[in-house]
mmCIF file of the C-alpha atoms, coordinates in Angstrom:
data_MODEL
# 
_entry.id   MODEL 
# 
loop_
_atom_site.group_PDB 
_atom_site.id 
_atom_site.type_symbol 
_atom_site.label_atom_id 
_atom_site.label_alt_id 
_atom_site.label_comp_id 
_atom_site.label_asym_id 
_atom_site.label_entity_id 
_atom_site.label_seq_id 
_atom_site.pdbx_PDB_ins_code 
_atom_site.Cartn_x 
_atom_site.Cartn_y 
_atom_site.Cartn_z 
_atom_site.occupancy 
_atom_site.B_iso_or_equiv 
_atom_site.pdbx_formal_charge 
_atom_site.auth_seq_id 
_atom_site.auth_comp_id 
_atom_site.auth_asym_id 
_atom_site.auth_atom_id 
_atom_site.pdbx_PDB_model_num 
ATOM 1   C CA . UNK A 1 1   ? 168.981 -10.758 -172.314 1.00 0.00 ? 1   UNK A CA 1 
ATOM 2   C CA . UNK A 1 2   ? 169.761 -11.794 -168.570 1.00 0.00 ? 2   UNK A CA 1 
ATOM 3   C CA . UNK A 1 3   ? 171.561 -15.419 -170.051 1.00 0.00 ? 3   UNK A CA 1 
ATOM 4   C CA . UNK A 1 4   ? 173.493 -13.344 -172.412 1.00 0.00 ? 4   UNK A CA 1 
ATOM 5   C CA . UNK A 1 5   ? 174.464 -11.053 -169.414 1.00 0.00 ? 5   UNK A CA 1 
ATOM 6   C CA . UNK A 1 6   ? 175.404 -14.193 -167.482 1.00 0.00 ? 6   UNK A CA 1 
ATOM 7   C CA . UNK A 1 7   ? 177.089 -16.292 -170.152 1.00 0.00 ? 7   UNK A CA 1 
ATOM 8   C CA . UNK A 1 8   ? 178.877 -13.167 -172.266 1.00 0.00 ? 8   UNK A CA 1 
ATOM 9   C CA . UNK A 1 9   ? 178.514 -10.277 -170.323 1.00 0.00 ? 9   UNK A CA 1 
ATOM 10  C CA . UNK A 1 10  ? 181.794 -9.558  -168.963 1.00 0.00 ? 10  UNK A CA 1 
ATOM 11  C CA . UNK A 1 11  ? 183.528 -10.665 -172.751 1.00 0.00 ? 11  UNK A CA 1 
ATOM 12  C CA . UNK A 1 12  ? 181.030 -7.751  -174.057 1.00 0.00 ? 12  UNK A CA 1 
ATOM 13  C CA . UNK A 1 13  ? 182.210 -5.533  -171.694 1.00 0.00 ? 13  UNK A CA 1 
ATOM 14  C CA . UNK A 1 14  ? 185.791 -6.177  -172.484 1.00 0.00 ? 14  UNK A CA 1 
ATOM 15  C CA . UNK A 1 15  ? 185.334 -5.770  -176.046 1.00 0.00 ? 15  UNK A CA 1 
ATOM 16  C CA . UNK A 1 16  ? 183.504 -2.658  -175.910 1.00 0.00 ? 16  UNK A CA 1 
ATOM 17  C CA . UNK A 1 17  ? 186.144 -1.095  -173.947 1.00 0.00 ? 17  UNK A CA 1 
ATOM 18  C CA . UNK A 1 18  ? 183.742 0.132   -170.989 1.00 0.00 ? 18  UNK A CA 1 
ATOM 19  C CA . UNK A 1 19  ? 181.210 1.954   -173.490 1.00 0.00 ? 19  UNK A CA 1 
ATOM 20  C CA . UNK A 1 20  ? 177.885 0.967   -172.061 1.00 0.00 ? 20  UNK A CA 1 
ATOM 21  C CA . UNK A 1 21  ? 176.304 2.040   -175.563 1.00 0.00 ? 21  UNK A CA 1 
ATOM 22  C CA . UNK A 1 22  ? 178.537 -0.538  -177.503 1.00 0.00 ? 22  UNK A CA 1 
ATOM 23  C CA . UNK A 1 23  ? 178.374 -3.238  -175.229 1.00 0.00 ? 23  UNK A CA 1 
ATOM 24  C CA . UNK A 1 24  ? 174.349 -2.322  -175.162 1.00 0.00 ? 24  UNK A CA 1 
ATOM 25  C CA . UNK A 1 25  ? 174.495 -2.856  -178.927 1.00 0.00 ? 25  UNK A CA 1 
ATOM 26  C CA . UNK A 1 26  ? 176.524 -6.076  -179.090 1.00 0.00 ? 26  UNK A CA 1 
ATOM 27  C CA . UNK A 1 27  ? 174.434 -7.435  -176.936 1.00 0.00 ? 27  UNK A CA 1 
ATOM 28  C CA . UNK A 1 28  ? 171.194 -6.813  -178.814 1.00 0.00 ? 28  UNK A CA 1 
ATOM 29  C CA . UNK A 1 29  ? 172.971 -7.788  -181.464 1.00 0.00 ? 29  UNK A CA 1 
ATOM 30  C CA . UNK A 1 30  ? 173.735 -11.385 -180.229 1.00 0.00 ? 30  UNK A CA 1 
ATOM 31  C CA . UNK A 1 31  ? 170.093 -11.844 -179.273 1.00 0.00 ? 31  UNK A CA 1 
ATOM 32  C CA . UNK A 1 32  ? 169.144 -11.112 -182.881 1.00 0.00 ? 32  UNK A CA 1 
ATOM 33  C CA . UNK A 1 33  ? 171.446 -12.695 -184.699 1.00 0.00 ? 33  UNK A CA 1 
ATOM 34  C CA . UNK A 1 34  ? 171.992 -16.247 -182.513 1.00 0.00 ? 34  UNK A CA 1 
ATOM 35  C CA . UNK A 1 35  ? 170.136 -15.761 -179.175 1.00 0.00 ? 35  UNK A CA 1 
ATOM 36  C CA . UNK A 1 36  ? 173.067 -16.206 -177.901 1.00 0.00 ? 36  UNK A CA 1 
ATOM 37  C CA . UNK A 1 37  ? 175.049 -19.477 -179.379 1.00 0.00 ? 37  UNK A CA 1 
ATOM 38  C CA . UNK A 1 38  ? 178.581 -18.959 -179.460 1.00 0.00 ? 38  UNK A CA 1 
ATOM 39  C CA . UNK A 1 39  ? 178.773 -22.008 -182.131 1.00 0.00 ? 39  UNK A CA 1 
ATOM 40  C CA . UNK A 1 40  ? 175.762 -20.505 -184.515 1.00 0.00 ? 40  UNK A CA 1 
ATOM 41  C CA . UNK A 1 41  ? 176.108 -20.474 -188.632 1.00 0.00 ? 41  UNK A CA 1 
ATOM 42  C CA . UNK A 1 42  ? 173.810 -19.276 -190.519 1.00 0.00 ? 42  UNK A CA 1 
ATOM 43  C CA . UNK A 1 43  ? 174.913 -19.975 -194.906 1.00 0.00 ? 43  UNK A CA 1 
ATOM 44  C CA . UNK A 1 44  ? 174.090 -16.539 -196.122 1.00 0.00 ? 44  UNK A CA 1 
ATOM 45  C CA . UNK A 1 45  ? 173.562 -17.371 -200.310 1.00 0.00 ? 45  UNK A CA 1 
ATOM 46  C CA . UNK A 1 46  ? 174.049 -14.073 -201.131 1.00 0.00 ? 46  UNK A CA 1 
ATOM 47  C CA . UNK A 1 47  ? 177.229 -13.623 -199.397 1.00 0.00 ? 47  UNK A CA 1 
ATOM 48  C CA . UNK A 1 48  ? 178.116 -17.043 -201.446 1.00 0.00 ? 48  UNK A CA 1 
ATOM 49  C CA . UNK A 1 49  ? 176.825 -14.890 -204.678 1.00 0.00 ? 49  UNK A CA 1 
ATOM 50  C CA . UNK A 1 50  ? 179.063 -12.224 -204.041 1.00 0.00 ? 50  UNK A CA 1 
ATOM 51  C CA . UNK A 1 51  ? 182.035 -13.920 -203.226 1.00 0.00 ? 51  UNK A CA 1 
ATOM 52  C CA . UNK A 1 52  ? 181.363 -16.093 -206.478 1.00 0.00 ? 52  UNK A CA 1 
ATOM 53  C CA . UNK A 1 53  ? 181.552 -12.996 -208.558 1.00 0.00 ? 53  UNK A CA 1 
ATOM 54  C CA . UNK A 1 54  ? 184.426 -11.542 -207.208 1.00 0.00 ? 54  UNK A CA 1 
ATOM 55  C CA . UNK A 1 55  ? 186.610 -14.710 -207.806 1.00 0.00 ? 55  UNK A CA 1 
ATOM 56  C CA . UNK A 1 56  ? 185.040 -14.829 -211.302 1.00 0.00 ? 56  UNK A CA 1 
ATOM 57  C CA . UNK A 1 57  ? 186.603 -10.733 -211.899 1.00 0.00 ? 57  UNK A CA 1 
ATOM 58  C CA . UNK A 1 58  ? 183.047 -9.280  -211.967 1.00 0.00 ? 58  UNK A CA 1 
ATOM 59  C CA . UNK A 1 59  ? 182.938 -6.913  -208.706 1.00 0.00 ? 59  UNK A CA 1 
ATOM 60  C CA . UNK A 1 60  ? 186.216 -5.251  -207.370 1.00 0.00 ? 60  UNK A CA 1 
ATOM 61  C CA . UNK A 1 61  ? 185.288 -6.109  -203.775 1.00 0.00 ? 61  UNK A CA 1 
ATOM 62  C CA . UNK A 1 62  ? 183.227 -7.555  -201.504 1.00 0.00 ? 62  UNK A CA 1 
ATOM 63  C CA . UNK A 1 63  ? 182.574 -5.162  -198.425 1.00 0.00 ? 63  UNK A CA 1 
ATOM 64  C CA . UNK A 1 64  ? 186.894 -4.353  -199.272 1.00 0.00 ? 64  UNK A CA 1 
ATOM 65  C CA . UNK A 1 65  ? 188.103 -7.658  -199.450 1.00 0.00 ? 65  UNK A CA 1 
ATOM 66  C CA . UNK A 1 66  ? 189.348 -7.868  -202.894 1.00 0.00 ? 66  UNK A CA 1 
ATOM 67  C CA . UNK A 1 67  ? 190.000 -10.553 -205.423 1.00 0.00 ? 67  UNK A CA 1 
ATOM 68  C CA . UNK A 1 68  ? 193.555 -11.473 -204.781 1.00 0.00 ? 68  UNK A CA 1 
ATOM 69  C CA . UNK A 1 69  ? 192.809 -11.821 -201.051 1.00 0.00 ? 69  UNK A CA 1 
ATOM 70  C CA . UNK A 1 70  ? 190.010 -14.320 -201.246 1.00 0.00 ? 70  UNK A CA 1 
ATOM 71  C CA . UNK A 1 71  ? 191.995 -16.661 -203.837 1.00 0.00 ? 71  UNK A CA 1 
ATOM 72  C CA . UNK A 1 72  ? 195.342 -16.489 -200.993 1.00 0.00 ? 72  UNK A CA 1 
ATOM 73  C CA . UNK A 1 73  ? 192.830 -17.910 -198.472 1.00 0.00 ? 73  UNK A CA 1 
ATOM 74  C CA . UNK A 1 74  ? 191.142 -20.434 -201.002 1.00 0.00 ? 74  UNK A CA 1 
ATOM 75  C CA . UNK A 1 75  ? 194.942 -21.234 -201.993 1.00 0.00 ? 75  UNK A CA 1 
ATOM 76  C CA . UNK A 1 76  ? 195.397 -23.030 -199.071 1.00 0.00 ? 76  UNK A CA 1 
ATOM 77  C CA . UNK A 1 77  ? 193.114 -25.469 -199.457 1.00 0.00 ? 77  UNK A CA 1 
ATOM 78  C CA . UNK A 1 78  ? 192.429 -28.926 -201.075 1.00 0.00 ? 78  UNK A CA 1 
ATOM 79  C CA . UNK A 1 79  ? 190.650 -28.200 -204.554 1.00 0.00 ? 79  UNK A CA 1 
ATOM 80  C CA . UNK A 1 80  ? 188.090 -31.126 -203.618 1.00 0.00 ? 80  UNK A CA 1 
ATOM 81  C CA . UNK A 1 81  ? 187.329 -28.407 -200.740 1.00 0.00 ? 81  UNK A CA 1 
ATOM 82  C CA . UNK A 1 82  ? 187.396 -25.352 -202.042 1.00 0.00 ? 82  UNK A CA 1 
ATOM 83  C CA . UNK A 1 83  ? 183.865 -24.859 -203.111 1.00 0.00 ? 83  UNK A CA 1 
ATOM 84  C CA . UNK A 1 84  ? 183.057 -25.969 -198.993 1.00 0.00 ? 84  UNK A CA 1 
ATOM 85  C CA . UNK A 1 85  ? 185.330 -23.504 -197.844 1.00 0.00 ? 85  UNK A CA 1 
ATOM 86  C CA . UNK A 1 86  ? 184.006 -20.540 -200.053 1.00 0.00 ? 86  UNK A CA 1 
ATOM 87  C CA . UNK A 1 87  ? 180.405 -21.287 -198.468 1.00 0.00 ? 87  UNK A CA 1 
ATOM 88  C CA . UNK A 1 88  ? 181.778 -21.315 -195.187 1.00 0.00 ? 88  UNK A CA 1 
ATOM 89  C CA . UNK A 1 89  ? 183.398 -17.822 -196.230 1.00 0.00 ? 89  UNK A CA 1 
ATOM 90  C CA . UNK A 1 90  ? 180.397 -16.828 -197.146 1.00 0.00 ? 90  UNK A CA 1 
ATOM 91  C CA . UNK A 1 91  ? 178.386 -18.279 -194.156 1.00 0.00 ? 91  UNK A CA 1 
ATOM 92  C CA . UNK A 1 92  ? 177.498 -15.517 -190.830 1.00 0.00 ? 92  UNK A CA 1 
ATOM 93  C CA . UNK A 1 93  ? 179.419 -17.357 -187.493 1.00 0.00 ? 93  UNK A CA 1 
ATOM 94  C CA . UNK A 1 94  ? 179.049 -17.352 -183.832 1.00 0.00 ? 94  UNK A CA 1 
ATOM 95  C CA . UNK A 1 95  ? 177.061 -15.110 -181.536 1.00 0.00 ? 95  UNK A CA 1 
ATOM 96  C CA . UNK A 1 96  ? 176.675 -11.934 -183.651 1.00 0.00 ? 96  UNK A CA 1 
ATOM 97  C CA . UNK A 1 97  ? 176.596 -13.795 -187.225 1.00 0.00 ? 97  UNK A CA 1 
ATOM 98  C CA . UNK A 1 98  ? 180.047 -12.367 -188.321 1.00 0.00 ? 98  UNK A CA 1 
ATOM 99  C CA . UNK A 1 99  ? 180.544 -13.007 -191.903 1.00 0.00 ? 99  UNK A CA 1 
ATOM 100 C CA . UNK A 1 100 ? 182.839 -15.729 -192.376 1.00 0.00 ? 100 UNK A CA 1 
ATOM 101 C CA . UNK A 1 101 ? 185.327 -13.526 -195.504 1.00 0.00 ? 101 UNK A CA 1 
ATOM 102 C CA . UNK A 1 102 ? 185.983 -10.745 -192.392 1.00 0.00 ? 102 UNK A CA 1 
ATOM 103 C CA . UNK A 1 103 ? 188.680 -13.506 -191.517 1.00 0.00 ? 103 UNK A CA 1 
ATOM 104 C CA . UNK A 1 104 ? 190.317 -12.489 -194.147 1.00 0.00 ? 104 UNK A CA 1 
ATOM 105 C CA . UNK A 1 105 ? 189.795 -9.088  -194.071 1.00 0.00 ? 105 UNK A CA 1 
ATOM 106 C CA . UNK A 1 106 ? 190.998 -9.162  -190.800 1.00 0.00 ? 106 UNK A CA 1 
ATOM 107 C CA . UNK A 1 107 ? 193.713 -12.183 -190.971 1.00 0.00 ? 107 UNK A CA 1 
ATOM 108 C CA . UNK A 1 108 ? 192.287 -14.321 -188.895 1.00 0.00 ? 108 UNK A CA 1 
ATOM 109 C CA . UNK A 1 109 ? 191.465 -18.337 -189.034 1.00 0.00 ? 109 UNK A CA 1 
ATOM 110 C CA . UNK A 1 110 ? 187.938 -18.496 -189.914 1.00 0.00 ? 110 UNK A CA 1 
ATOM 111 C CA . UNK A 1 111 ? 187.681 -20.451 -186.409 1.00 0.00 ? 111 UNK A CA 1 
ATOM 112 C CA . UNK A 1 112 ? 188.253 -17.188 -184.475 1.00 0.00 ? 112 UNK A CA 1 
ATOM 113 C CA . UNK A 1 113 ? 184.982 -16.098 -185.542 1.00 0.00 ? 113 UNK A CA 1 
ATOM 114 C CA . UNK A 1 114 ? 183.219 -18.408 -183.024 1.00 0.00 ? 114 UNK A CA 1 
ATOM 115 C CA . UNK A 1 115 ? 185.690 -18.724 -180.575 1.00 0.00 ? 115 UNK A CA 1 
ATOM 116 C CA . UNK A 1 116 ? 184.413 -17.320 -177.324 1.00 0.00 ? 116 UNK A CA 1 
ATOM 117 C CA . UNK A 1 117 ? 187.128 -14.964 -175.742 1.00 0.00 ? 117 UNK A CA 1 
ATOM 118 C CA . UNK A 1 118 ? 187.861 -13.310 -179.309 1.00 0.00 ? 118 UNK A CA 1 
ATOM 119 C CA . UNK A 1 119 ? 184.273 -13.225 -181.044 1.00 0.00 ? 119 UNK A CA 1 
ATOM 120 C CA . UNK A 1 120 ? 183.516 -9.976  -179.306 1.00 0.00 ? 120 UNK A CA 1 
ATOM 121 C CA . UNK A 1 121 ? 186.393 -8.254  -179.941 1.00 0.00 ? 121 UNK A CA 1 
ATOM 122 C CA . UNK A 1 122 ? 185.785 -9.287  -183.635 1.00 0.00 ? 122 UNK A CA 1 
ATOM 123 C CA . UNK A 1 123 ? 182.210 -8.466  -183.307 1.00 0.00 ? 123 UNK A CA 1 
ATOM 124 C CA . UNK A 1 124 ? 183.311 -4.701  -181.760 1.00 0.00 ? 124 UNK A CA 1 
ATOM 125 C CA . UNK A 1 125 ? 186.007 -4.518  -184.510 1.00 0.00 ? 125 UNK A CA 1 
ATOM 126 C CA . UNK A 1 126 ? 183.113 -4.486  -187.321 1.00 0.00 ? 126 UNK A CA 1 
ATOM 127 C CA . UNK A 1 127 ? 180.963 -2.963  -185.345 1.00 0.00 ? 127 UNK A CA 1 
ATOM 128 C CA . UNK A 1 128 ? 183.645 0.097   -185.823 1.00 0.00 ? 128 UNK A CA 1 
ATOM 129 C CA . UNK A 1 129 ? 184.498 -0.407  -188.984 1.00 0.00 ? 129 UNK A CA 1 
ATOM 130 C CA . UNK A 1 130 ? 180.163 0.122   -190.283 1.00 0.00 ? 130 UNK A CA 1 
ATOM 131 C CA . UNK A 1 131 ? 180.914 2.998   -187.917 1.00 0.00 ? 131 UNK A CA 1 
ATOM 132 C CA . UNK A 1 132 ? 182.823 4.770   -189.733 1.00 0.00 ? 132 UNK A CA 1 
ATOM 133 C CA . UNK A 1 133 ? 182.129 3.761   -193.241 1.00 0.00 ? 133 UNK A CA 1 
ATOM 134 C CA . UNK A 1 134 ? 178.140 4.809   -192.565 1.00 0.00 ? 134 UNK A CA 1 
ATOM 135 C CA . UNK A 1 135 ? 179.110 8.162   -190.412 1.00 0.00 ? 135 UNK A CA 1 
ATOM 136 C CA . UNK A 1 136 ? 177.024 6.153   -187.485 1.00 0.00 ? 136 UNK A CA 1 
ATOM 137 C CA . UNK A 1 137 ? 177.026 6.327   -183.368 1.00 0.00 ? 137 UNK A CA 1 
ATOM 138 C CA . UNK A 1 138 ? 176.085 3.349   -180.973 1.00 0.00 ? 138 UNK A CA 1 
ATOM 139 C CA . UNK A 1 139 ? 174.498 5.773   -178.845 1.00 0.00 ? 139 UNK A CA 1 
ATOM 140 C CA . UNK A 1 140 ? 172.333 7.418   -181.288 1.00 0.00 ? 140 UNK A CA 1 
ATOM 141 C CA . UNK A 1 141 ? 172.300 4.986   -184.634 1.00 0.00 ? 141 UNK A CA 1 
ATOM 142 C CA . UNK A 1 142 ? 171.461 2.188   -182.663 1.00 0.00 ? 142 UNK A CA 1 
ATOM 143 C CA . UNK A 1 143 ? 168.715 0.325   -185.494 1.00 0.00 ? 143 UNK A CA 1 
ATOM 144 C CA . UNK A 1 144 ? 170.840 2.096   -188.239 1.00 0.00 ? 144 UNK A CA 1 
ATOM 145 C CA . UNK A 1 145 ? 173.850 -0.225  -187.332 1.00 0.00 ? 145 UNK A CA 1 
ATOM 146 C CA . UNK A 1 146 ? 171.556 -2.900  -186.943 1.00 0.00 ? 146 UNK A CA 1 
ATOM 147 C CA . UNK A 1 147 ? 170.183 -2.733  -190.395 1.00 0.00 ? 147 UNK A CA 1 
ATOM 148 C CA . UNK A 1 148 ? 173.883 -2.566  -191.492 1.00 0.00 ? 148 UNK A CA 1 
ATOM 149 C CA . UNK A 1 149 ? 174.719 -5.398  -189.713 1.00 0.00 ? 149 UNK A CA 1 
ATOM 150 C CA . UNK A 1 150 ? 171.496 -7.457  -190.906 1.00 0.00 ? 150 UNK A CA 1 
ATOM 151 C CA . UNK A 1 151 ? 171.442 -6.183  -194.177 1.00 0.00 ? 151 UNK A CA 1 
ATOM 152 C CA . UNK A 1 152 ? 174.573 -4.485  -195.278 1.00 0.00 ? 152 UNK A CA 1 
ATOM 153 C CA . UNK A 1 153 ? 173.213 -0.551  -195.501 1.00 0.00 ? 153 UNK A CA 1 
ATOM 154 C CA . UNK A 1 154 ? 171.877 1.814   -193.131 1.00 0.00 ? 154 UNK A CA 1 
ATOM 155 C CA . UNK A 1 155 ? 168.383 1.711   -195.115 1.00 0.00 ? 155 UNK A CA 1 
ATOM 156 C CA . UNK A 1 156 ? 168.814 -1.852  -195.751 1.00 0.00 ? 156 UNK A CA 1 
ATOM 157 C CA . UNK A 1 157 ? 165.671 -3.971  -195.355 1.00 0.00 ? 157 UNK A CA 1 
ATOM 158 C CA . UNK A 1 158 ? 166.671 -7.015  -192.792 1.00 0.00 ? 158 UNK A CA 1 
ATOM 159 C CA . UNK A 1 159 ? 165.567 -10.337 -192.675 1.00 0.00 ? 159 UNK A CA 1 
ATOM 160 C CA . UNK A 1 160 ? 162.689 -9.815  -189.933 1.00 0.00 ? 160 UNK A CA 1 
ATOM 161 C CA . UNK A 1 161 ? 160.173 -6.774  -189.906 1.00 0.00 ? 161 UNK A CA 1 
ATOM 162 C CA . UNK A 1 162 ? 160.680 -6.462  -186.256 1.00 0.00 ? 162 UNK A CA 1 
ATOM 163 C CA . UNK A 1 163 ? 164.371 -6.439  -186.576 1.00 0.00 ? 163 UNK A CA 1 
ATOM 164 C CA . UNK A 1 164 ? 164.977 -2.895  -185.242 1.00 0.00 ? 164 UNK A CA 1 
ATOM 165 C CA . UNK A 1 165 ? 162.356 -3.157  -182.865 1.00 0.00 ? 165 UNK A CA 1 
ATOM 166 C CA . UNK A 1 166 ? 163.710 -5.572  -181.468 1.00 0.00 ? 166 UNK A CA 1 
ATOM 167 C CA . UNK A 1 167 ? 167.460 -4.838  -181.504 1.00 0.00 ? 167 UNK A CA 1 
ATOM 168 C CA . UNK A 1 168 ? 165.859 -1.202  -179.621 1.00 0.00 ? 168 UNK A CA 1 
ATOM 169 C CA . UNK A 1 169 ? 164.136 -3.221  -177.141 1.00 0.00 ? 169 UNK A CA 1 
ATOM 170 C CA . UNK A 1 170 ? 166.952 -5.352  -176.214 1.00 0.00 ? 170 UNK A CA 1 
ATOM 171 C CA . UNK A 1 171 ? 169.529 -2.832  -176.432 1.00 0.00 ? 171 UNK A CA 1 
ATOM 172 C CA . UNK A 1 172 ? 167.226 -0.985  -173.683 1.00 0.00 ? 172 UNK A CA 1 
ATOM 173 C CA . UNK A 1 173 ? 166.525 -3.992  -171.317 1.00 0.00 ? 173 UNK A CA 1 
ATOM 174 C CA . UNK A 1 174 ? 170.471 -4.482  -171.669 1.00 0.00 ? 174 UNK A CA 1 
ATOM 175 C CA . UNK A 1 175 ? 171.089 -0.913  -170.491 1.00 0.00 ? 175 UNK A CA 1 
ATOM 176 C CA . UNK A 1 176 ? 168.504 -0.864  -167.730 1.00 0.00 ? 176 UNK A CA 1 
ATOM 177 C CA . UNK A 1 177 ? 169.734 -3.869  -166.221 1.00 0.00 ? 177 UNK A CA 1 
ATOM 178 C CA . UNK A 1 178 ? 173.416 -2.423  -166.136 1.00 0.00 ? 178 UNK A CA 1 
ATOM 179 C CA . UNK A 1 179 ? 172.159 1.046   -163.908 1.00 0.00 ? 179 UNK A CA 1 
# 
């Protein structure tokens, strides 16, 4: 937690707008996610999955990013590459393992996800968006929004046991080191 203090701290702090909870959280969550790599990519297959059934018409959306949407950014490039590009969509970027179709969502060059000054104010962006579309508080939801983040729901189960143990314990040497 002290290197991501050091190395991100201050871009944390500016993307949570001065709320020590948030900035807490995004920091736990880059520990979690990348232990801190700014250039990390994880291929999430059933991201890939899901954005493979919404260009084939059988789900409406994928976490609101709708059919239509995904085939304007696949548009754009070479058919040879389009298959490369939809698993980079579907891939998790950069310190907090944003999922690569929020550039879209959010109309942004998939590149923005790992680029340093604007990864945390992407990261703080979804961070409010599972806010509000779970009814959850950094302050008090703390491994709630890290299960959404992990694994998509509030009850999700993520990809470690210790997950939410560990986001908690992070989150806590994060806050302790800021008083």
């Amino acid at each position: 937690m002290r290197r991501i203090r050091e190395n991100c701290g201050s871009l944390i702090e500016e993307a949570a707008g001065g709320d020590p909870a948030r900035g807490a959280l995004l920091a736990a969550l880059t520990a979690n996610e990348s232990g801190g790599s700014a250039r990390a990519y994880r291929f999430e297959p059933n991201n890939y999955e899901r954005l493979t059934k919404l260009l084939a018409g059988a789900d409406e959306n994928v976490d609101g990013l709708t059919r239509p949407q995904l085939e304007g950014r696949l548009g754009v490039v070479a058919e040879g590459e389009r298959d490369a590009h939809l698993k980079r969509l579907a891939g998790l970027h950069g310190h907090t393992h944003l999922p690569g179709y929020c550039s879209i969502l959010w109309n942004v060059p998939l590149e923005a996800l790992i680029e340093r000054r604007g990864h945390f104010h992407l990261a703080a962006r979804r961070l409010d968006e599972l806010c509000r579309q779970f009814g959850l508080e950094p302050r008090r939801n703390a491994a709630e929004l890290g299960r959404c983040w992990n694994a998509g729901h509030p009850n999700g189960a993520t990809r470690s046991s210790l997950y939410s143990w560990r986001l908690q314990t992070r989150l806590k040497m994060y806050l302790d080191a800021t008083e």
